[in-house]
N, C-alpha and C positions, 0 to 999 in steps of 0.2 A: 523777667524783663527781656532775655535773650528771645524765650518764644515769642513774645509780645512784637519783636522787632523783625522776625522772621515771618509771623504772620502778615504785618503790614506791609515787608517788603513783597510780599508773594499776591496781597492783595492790588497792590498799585502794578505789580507785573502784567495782570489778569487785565486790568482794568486800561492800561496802557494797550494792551492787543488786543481789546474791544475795541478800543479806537481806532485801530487802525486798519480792523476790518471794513470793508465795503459793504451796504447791503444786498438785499437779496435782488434788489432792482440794478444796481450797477457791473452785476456780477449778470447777469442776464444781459444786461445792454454788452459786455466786456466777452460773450460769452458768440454772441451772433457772427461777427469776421472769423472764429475761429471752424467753424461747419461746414463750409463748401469743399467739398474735394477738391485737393490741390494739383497740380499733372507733374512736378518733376520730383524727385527723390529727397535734393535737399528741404523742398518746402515742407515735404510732410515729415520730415524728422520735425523740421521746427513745429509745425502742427502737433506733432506727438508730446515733443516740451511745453508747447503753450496749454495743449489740456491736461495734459499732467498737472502742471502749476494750477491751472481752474480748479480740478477737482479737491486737489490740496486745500485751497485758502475752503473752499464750499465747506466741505469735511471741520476745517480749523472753527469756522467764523459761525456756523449755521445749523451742521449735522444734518439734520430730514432729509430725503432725498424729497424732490419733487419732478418733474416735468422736462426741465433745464439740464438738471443734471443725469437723468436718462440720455438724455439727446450728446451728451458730451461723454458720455463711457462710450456709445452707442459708434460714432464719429470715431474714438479712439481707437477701440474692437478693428474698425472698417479702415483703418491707416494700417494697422498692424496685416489686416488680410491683404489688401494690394503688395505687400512687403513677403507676401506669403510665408508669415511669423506666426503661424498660426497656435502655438501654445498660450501668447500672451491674448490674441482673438479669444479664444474660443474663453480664457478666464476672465476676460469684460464681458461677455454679452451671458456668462454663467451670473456675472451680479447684478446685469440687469435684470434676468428671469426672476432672480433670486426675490428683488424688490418688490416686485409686484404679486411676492405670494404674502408681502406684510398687511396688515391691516390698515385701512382709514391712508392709505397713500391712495391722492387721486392721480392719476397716471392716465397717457394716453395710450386706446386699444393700438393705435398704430404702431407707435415704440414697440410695443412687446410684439407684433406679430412683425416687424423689421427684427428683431433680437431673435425672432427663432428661425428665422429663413435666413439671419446670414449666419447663427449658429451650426445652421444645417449644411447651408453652401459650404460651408468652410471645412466640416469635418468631410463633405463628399470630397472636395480637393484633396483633402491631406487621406484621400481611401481609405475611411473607415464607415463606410457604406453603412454599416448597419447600424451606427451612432444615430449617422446624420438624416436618417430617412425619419425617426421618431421625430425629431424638430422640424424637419420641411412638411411634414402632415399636422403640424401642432400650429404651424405657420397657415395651412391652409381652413383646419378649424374655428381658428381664432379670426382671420383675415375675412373671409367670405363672407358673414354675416354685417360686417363693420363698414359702410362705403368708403371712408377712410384709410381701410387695413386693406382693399382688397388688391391692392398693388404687390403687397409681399406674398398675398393669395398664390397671384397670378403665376411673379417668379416663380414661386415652390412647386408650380406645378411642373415645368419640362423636368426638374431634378429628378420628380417620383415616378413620372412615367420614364424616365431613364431607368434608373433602378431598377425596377419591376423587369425591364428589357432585360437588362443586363440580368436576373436571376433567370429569366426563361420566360417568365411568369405576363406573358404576353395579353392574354385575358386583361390580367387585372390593371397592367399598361393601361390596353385600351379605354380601360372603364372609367379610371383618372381623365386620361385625356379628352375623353367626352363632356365628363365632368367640368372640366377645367376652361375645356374653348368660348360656351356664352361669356365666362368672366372676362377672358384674357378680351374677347372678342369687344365685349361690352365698354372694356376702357380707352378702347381708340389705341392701343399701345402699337403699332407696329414691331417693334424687334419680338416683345413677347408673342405675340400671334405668330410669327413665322417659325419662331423657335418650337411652339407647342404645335403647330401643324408639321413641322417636321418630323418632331417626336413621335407622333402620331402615325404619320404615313408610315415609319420607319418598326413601327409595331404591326400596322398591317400586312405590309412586307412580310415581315417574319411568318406572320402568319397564312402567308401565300392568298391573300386577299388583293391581289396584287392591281386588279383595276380601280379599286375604290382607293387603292394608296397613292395610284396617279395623280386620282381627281382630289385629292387633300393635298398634293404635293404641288398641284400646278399653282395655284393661287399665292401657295408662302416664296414659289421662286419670284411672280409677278413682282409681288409686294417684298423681296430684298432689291431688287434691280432697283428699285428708288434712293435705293442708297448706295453708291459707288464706295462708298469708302467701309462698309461692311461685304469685304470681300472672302473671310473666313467664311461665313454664315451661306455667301450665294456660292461657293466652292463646294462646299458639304452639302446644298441643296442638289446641285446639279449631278453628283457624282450619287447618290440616293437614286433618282432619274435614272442617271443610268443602267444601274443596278434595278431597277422594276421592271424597263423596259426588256432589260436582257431577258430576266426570268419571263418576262410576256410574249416571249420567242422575236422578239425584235434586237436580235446581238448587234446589227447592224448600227443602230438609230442610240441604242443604248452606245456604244463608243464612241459616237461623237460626244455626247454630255459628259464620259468619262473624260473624253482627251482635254474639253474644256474645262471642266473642274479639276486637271491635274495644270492648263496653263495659266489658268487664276491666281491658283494657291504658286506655284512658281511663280508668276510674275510680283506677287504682292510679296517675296519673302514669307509666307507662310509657318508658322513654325513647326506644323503638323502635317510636313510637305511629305514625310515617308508613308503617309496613312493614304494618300493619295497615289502615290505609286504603287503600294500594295495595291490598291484597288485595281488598279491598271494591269498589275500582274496576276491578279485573280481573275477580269475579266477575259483576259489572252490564254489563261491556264483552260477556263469552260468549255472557250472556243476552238481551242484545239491547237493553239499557238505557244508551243513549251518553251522556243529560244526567247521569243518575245517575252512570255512569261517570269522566267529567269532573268532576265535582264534588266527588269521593272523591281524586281524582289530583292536583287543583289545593291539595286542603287535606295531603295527605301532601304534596306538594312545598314546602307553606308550614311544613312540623314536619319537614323531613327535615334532618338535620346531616351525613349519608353521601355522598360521593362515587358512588361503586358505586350505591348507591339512589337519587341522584339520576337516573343515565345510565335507569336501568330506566322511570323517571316519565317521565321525558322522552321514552322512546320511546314509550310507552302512550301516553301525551296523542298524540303524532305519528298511531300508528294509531286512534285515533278519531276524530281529525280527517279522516283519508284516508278512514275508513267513512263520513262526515258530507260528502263532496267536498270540502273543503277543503286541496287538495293544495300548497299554496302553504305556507299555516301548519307544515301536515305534516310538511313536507320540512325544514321550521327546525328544530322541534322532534325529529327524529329524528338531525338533523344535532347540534344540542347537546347531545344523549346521549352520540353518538360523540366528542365534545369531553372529556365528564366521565371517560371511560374511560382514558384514557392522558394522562399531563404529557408525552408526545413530542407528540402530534398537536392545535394549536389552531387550526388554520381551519374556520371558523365559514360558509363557501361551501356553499350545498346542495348543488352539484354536485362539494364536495372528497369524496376518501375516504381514507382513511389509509392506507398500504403495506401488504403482505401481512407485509414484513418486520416492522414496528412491530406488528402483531396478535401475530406468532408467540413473541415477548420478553413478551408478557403472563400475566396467571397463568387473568386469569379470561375464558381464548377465547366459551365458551359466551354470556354478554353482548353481547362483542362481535360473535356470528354472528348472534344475536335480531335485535338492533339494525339490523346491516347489512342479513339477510333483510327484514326490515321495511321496510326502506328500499326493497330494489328493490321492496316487490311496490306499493308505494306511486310509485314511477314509472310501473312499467307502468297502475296503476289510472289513474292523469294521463294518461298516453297515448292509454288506450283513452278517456278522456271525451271527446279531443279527437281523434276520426277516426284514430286510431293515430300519432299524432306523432312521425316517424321518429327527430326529435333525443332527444325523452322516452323512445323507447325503446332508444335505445343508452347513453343514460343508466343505465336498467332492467338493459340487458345487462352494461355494467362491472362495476354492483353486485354481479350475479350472479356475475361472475367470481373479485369478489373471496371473497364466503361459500363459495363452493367452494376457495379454497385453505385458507380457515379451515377447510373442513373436513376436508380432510386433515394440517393441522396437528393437529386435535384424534384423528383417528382416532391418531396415531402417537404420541400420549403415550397411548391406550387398553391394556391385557394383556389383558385379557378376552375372548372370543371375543363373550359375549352383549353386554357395553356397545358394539362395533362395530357388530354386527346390529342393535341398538337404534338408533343414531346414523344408520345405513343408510335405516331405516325411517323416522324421523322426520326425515331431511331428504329424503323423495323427493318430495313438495311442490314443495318449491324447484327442483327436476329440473323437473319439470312446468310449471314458469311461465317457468325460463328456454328451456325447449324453445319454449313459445308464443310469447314474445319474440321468438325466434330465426324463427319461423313466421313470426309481421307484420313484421317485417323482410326475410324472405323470407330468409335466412342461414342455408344448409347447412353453410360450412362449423362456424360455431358451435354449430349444433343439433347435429352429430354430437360436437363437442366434452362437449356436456352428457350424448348418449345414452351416450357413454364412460367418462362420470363416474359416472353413475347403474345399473351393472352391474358385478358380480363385480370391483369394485374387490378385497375381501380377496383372492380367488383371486392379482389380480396382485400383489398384497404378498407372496402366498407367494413368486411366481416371483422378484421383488424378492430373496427372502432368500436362493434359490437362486444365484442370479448373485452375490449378494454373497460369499457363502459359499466360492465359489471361488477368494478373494479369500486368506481366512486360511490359517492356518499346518496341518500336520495335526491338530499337539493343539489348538488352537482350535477347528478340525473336529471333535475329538472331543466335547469338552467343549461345542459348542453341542450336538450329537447327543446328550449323553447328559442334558442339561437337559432338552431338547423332549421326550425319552422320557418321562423324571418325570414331567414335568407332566401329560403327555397318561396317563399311567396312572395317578396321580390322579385327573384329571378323571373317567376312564370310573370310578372305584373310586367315585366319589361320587355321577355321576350313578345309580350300580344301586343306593347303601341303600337302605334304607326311613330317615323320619328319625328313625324311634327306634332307630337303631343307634347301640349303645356307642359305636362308634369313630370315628364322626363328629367329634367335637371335634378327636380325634388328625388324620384324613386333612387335615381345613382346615389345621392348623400346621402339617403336613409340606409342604401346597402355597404358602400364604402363605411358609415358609420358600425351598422352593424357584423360587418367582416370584422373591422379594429377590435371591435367589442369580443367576440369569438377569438382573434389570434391570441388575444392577452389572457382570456380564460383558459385556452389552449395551453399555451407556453406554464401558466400556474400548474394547471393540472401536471403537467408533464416534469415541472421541476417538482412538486411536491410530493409526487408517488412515482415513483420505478418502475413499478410493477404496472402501471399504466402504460409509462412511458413504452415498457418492453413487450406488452400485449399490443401497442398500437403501430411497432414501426418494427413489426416483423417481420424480416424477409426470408422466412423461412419455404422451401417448398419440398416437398418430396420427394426424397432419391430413390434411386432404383429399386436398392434393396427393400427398402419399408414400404413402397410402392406394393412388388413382388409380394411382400408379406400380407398387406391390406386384403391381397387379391384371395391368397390362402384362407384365410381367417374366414373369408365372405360364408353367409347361411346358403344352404342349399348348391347346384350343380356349382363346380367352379367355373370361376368369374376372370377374365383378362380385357386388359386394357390397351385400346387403338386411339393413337395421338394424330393428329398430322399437321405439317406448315406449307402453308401455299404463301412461297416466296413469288421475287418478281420474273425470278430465272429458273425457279425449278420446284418440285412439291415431295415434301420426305413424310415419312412414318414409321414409327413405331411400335411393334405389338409386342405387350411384356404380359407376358401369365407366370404361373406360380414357375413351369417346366422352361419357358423360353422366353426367349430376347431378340427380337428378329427387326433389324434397322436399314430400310428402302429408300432409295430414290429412284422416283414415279415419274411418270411418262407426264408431265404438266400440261405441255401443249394440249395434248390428246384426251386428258381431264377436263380442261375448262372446254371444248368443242362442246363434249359428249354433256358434261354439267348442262350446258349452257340450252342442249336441247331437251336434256331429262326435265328439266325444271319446267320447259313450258307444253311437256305432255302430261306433265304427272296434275297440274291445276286444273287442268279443263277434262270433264265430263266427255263431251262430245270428242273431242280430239281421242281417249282412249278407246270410245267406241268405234270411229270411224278408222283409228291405223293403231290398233292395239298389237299386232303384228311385228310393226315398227317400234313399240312403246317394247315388247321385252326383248328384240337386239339392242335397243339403246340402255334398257336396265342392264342388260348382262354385260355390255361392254363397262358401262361402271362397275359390276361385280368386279371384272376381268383387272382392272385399274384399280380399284381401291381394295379391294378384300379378297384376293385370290394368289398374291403375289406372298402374301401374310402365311397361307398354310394352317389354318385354324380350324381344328378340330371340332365337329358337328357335335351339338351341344351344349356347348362355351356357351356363356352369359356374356355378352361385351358391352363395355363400357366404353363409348365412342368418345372423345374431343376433340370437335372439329376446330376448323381453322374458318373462319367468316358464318356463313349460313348454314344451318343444317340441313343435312341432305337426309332422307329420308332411307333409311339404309334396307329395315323391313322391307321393302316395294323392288329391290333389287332382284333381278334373279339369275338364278346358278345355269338356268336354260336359255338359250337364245329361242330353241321353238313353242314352249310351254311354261305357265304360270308356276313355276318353282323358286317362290317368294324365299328372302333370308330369314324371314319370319317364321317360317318352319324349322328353320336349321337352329336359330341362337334367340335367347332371350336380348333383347337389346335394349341401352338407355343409351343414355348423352349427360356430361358432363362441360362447363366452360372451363375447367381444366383441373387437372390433378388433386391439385391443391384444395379448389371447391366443397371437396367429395369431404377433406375433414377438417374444414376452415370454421362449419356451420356451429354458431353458438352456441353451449352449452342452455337449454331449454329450462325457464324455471317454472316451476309446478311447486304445488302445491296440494295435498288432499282431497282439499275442497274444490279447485280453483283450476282442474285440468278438466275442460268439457272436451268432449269426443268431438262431435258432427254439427256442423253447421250449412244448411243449404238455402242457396238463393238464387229465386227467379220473377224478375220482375215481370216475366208475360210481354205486355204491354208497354208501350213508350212514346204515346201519343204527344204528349211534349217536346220530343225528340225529334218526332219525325221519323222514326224507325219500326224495319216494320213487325209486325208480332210473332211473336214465337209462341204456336200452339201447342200445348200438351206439352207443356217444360215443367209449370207444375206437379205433371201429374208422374214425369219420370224423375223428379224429383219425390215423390210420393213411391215410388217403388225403393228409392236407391236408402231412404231413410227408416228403410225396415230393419235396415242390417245392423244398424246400432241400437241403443238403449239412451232413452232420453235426449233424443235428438229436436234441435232447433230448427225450423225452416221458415225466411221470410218468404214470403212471393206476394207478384203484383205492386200494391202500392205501399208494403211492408217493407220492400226490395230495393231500399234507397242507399244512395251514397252514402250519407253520416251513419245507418247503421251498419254498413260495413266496415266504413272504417273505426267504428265504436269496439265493434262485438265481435268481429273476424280472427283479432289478435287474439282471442282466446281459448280459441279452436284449435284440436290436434288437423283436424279435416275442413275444410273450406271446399266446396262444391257451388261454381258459378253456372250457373244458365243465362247466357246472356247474349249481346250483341260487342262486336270489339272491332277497331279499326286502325289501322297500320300499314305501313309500307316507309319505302326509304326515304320520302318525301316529308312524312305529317307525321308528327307526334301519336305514338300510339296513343289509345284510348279506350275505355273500356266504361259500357252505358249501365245508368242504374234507373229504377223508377221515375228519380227526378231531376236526375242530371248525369253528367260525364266526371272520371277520373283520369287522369291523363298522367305521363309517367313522371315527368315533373313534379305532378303534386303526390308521390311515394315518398319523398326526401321528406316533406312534414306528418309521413303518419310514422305511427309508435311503434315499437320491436313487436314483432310476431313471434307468439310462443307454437304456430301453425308447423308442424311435421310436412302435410300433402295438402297443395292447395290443385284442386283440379279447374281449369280456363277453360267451358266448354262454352267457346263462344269464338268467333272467326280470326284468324290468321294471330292470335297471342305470344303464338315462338316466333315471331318476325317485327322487321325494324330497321332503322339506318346500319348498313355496316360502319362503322368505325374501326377503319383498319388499324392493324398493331393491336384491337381491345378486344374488337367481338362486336357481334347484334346488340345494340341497342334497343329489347321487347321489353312487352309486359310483363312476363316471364323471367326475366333477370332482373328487373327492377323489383319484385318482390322477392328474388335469390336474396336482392341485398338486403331485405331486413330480416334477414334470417332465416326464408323459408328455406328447408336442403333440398327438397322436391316439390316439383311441378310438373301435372299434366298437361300439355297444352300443345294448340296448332299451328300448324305451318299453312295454312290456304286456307279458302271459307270450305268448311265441313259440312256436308248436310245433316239438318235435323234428325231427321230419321237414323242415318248413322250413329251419329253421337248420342242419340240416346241409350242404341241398343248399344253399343262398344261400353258406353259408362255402366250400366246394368250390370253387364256380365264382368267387368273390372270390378265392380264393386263386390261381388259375389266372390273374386276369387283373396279381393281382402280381406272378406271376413272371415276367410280360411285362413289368412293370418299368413299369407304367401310372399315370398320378395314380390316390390312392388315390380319390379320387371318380369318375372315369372307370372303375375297378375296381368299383365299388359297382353304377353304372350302370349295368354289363354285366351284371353279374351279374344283377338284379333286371329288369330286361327280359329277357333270357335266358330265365330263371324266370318269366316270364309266358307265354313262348313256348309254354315245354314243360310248364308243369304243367297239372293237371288245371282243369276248371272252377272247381270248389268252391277249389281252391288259388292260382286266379288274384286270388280278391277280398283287397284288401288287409289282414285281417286275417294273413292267412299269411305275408306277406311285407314289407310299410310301416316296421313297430316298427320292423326295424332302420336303424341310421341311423348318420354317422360323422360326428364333433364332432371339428376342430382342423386340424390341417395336411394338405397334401392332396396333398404332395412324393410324387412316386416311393421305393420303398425297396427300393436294392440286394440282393436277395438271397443275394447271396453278398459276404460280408464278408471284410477281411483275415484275419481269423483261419481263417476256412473254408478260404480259397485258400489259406492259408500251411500248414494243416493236409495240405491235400490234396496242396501240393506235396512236402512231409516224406513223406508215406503213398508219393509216387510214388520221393521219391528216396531211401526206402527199401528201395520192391520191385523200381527197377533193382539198387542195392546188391545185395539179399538174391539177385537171379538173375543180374545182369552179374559183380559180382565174380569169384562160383567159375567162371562161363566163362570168366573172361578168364585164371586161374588155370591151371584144364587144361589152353587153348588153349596156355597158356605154357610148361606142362610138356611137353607132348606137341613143342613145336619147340626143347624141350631136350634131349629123350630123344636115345642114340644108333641111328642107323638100324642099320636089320639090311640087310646085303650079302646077298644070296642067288645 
């Protein structure tokens, strides 16, 4: 009876608060005055009560979420961020995502793409950048496709192109913001479009694209002046302005828009008025105004409420105290910058410096390398005031030590090929002052430390990924191979529009897409295997000693190695052999004269005929400057790495009055640096599956337009005597797709062809039925290729990219593995290059280093050519970059072929003999 009474009572409960729920329509109607953003403090508490209560009765009376009740978390989330409360944000708009991963809930695409841009915004606020950057692109995914959504599109996009900024990663800025501007553009939004062209300009800046950031820049200031009361937004405009114009060599023109966007942001109370005075005191510090400077930096420090902008003040005061000799003050205030930047690191020691590790757990690297750079070069400035102070300057070198791991740290969070090449560039500075360092100290082995840091790093990232890669599984194999392909044919499909191609918007989302796709395959790989992880992100390079040893070890005559760095102020070298160590600074000035005229006698034919007299004093003055100062012993093998373009070292000579080439004296190769020489992938082979020689010459290029190379053919037809079972395409066999099919399997690749390059144009290189250009290397497959010889016009040449190295053919196939390449510096005549490759090829089948091969050859070919054909024009260009091993001509697969061919054609003639023999002593004789 009692549960009978209990039950009833519990049923009339239920039944009693059905009643007294609203439905679903009145709770809707009830639900509209509570949505509009409210402007003072008290209202939206009470807002915060009222939907609180909403959600409540919904929750009690109804349960399903639907539409309504998105839009009222959503409202809620968005009181609590104005309140900048952001724990309880960011746990509403986590249950809005939440809702719409349920099923059979019909929900609006806009809700969810407002739930992930102010998920995003909110976490970028509370600085945790790398939260919030996954939902502001999840905002933009979702957004863009939806007419509805594309407002939160829009937003999300200044966030991401901020971000990007802020890691370095400028490139990929840019790409967003291109991305982003038809949307922003397309909605009529005003505040967005200025916001996203600001972002914008503020990327090209960075990137010293600095007239095209004007012309993006002038339109968003136009378009805030319409609005008086967005006087933040035209302060930050203006003071950007002036900061282009500075860098455009207009200091003058640029400090009016500073002094105007610093009495903006003052007039309006500003809250971020210190960031403006900094600016003020950075532009006074360029120009050469230190009190002014100081005085701008002392009053931002005295209005500044920012962490982050503290560390930036702090280091500015430090470096104008250092231009002012005040190295003492300096060193405090550069030091308690570094303080403001990380809650891990608080010693306040001038001589402390923070881990490499505590840098690399941070978000904003870029500050912290300012900072640190700053720091050493303000050691070394101490140093040198004080007769070179050997303690101040290994003080200098630490520092140094350390912004060079930041900056590897920061290259590896970069995608972009240009924000790398950017970062290249604008830390080669800092190369240059730790090399000098290393000079007054007198420390080779550190300077060669730095000369290693400061060249074809990307190259050895490549090899890095190579090595890694052999790591994964096949279909991870496949799947990074068919990523890299995308991308890199993307890239080429964008770099050829014009920018008013339709399809422009499309190509950026399909790359932006497939970048996302790659970083998160990336990031799996790298947390699921170790041993990836640590084959791909090694910054390992060769020290002196194992260097020295390398050199030992080498087959044949001994081998030493000549480095050199051509900074902005001075050019050093080093020549390390098994016996010494011998560390120069070079007469630069006197260098780049002599360069600058060797280089345009050594390409022209008529020029050596006509003042070849002049051609070997300007040779020998380069001997005199680059390899005479060194003391190197006649005979040495050397291994050259240069610092930009290679110079042709063979062609130099030890005689001002007579043809006494260094080509007589030393075997010579070239490497892009140290490293290179044993970065090159471990080769897979197989018994069957290692082919020897591979030759192609397409003749002909009537589709091209190019014009024919006769008898390549046919010196192709000599050179493939020297192996066993050798391949050769030619003419209309000699096509693109089957090089890039069939080449990767080749220990030897031998081109006859036509190739085009210079600093301007994309190299290229012609096939039967079309062109491969160095762009489209990134989508061919790892080469198992040893020596690929480029006998086809100017292949070792290309954009310099300073800080990296030549941008050639020639390095572009370094990177997928090949360790050596024969190739050209200027167009080579035919007749040359036939007979030079003939007689190299001859001296490999003796199985000789390939630089002793080189050797011979090109001396040989002094011997016996003509007058006219002895001057180096004819014969110098060519030249061999990378490893300098012997290479077996006859591979297992050859031998193993040839033994099957043999223990066939016993078969095919021993069997039936040993058959008849058999029968015939079966037969019965004949008695006679």
């Amino acid at each position: 009876m009692r549960t009978l009474l209990i039950s009833l009572g519990l049923l009339c409960t239920v039944v009693t608060g059905l009643a007294q729920c609203p439905s679903r329509l009145q709770l809707h109607t009830e639900l509209q005055p509570l949505l509009p953003d409210r402007q003072d403090s008290a209202s939206r508490v009470q807002q915060q009560i009222q939907l609180r209560s909403w959600l409540g009765r919904w929750q009690r009376c109804h349960g399903r979420a639907d539409s309504s009740y998105v839009a009222a978390l959503n409202q809620l989330a968005y009181t609590h961020i104005l309140f900048h409360d952001t724990a309880p944000a960011i746990r509403y708009v986590q249950e809005v995502i939440a809702l719409y991963k349920k099923p059979n809930l019909r929900l609006k695409t806009s809700a969810l793409a407002m739930s992930y841009f102010r998920l995003g915004a909110t976490l970028s606020h509370a600085n945790e950048e790398e939260q919030s950057i996954q939902y502001l692109l999840k905002a933009t995914e979702i957004g863009q496709p939806h007419p509805e959504a594309r407002r939160w599109a829009a937003l999300a996009y200044p966030y991401i192109i901020y971000y990007y900024s802020i890691k370095g990663d400028y490139e990929k800025s840019l790409l967003y913001a291109e991305q982003g501007e038809k949307i922003v553009v397309a909605m009529r939004n005003d505040m967005a479009t200025f916001e996203l062209l600001h972002q914008k300009s503020q990327a090209l800046t960075e990137l010293r694209r600095y007239e095209e950031a004007r012309r993006t820049l002038e339109p968003a200031i136009a378009l805030i002046r319409k609005y008086p009361k967005s006087y933040e937004a035209y302060a930050s405009q203006e003071r950007l302005m002036g900061r282009i114009l500075r860098e455009m060599g207009r200091a003058e023109e640029g400090l009016k828009h500073y002094l105007l966007a610093y009495h903006i942001a003052r007039k309006n109370g500003h809250e971020d008025l210190s960031d403006f005075a900094n600016s003020l005191g950075e532009h006074y510090y360029m120009i050469g105004h230190n009190s002014k400077a100081l005085t701008y930096y002392q009053e931002a420090l005295r209005l500044n409420k920012s962490q982050s902008s503290t560390s930036i003040l702090l280091d500015n005061i430090g470096l104008t105290y250092s231009r002012m000799n005040q190295f003492e003050r300096a060193l405090q205030y550069h030091q308690r910058g570094l303080t403001k930047l990380s809650i891990a690191y608080t010693d306040t020691q001038r001589t402390s410096l923070p881990s490499a590790q505590t840098i690399r757990s941070e978000f904003q690297k870029e500050s912290f390398l300012v900072n640190v750079q700053d720091k050493a070069d303000t050691w070394l400035r101490y140093a040198q005031s004080q007769q070179n102070d050997r303690t101040k300057l290994r003080h200098a070198l630490r520092t140094y030590m350390l912004a060079d791991s930041m900056i590897d740290y920061m290259r590896w969070e970069h995608t972009q090929e240009g924000s790398k090449l950017f970062w290249r560039q604008k830390t080669r500075s800092m190369y240059e002052k730790a090399i000098h360092t290393c000079y007054l100290l007198n420390d080779p082995a550190s300077a060669l430390y730095f000369f290693e840091k400061s060249r074809a790093v990307l190259l050895s990232d490549k090899l890095n990924e190579l090595n890694a890669n052999q790591l994964l599984k096949p279909e991870e194999l496949e799947q990074e191979k068919w990523l890299r392909k995308q991308i890199a044919s993307l890239q080429i499909q964008l770099s050829q529009k014009p920018s008013s191609d339709t399809s422009l918007p499309r190509l950026r989302t399909q790359l932006l897409e497939t970048q996302k796709e790659q970083d998160l395959f990336i990031k799996t790989l790298e947390s699921n295997n170790p041993q990836y992880y640590r084959y791909k992100y090694d910054r390992h390079v060769p020290d002196l000693n194992s260097l020295r040893q390398q050199l030992t070890a080498s087959e044949g005559a001994s081998q030493a190695f000549l480095t050199y760095f051509a900074g902005d102020s001075a050019l050093y070298g080093i020549y390390i052999s098994p016996q010494q160590v011998t560390f120069r600074k070079l007469n630069q000035s006197e260098y780049l004269r002599i360069q600058q005229e060797l280089s345009a006698l050594l390409v022209s034919r008529e020029q050596q005929n006509r003042r070849f007299n002049h051609y070997l004093e300007v040779a020998h003055g380069m001997y005199r400057h680059l390899i005479a100062p060194f003391a190197i012993p006649k005979g040495t093998r050397l291994i050259i790495s240069p610092d930009g373009d290679f110079i042709p070292f063979a062609a130099l000579s030890l005689s001002p009055q007579q043809p006494d080439y260094l080509i007589r004296h030393h075997a010579l190769s070239y490497t892009y640096s140290a490293r290179f020489l044993e970065a090159a992938p471990e080769l897979r082979s197989g018994w069957w599956s290692d082919k020897t020689f591979l030759g192609m010459a397409p003749v002909e290029y009537k589709r091209l337009q190019q014009a024919t190379l006769p008898r390549s053919d046919l010196a192709l037809e000599k050179i493939q005597k020297h192996f066993l079972f050798p391949r050769s395409l030619t003419r209309q066999a000699a096509t693109r797709h089957a090089f890039v099919e069939q080449a990767p399997d080749y220990r030897i690749v031998q081109l006859f062809t036509h190739a085009e390059a210079d600093s301007a144009r994309t190299p290229q290189l012609y096939f039967a039925d079309s062109v491969l250009s160095l762009p489209d290397l990134a989508a061919v497959r790892e080469f198992r290729t040893r020596l690929l010889v480029l006998s086809a016009c100017k292949t070792g040449i290309g954009k310099h990219q300073r800080g990296e190295g030549v941008f050639s053919l020639a390095r572009g196939f370094a990177s997928l593995g090949i360790p050596t390449t024969l190739t050209t510096l200027w167009s080579v005549e035919t007749k040359a290059m036939y007979g030079l490759n003939e007689l190299f090829y001859q001296s490999i089948a003796d199985e000789l280093p390939l630089d002793l091969a080189l050797q011979k050859a090109q001396v040989e070919w002094l011997a016996t050519a003509s007058q006219g054909n002895q001057h180096p024009y004819a014969w110098a260009g060519v030249v061999l970059v990378g490893r300098t091993d012997p290479i077996p001509v006859h591979s297992y697969a050859t031998v193993g072929a040839a033994t099957l061919v043999l223990l066939l054609l016993v078969g095919l003639i021993g069997v039936p003999r040993y058959f008849m023999k058999r029968k015939r002593s079966l037969m019965p004789r004949i008695r006679h």
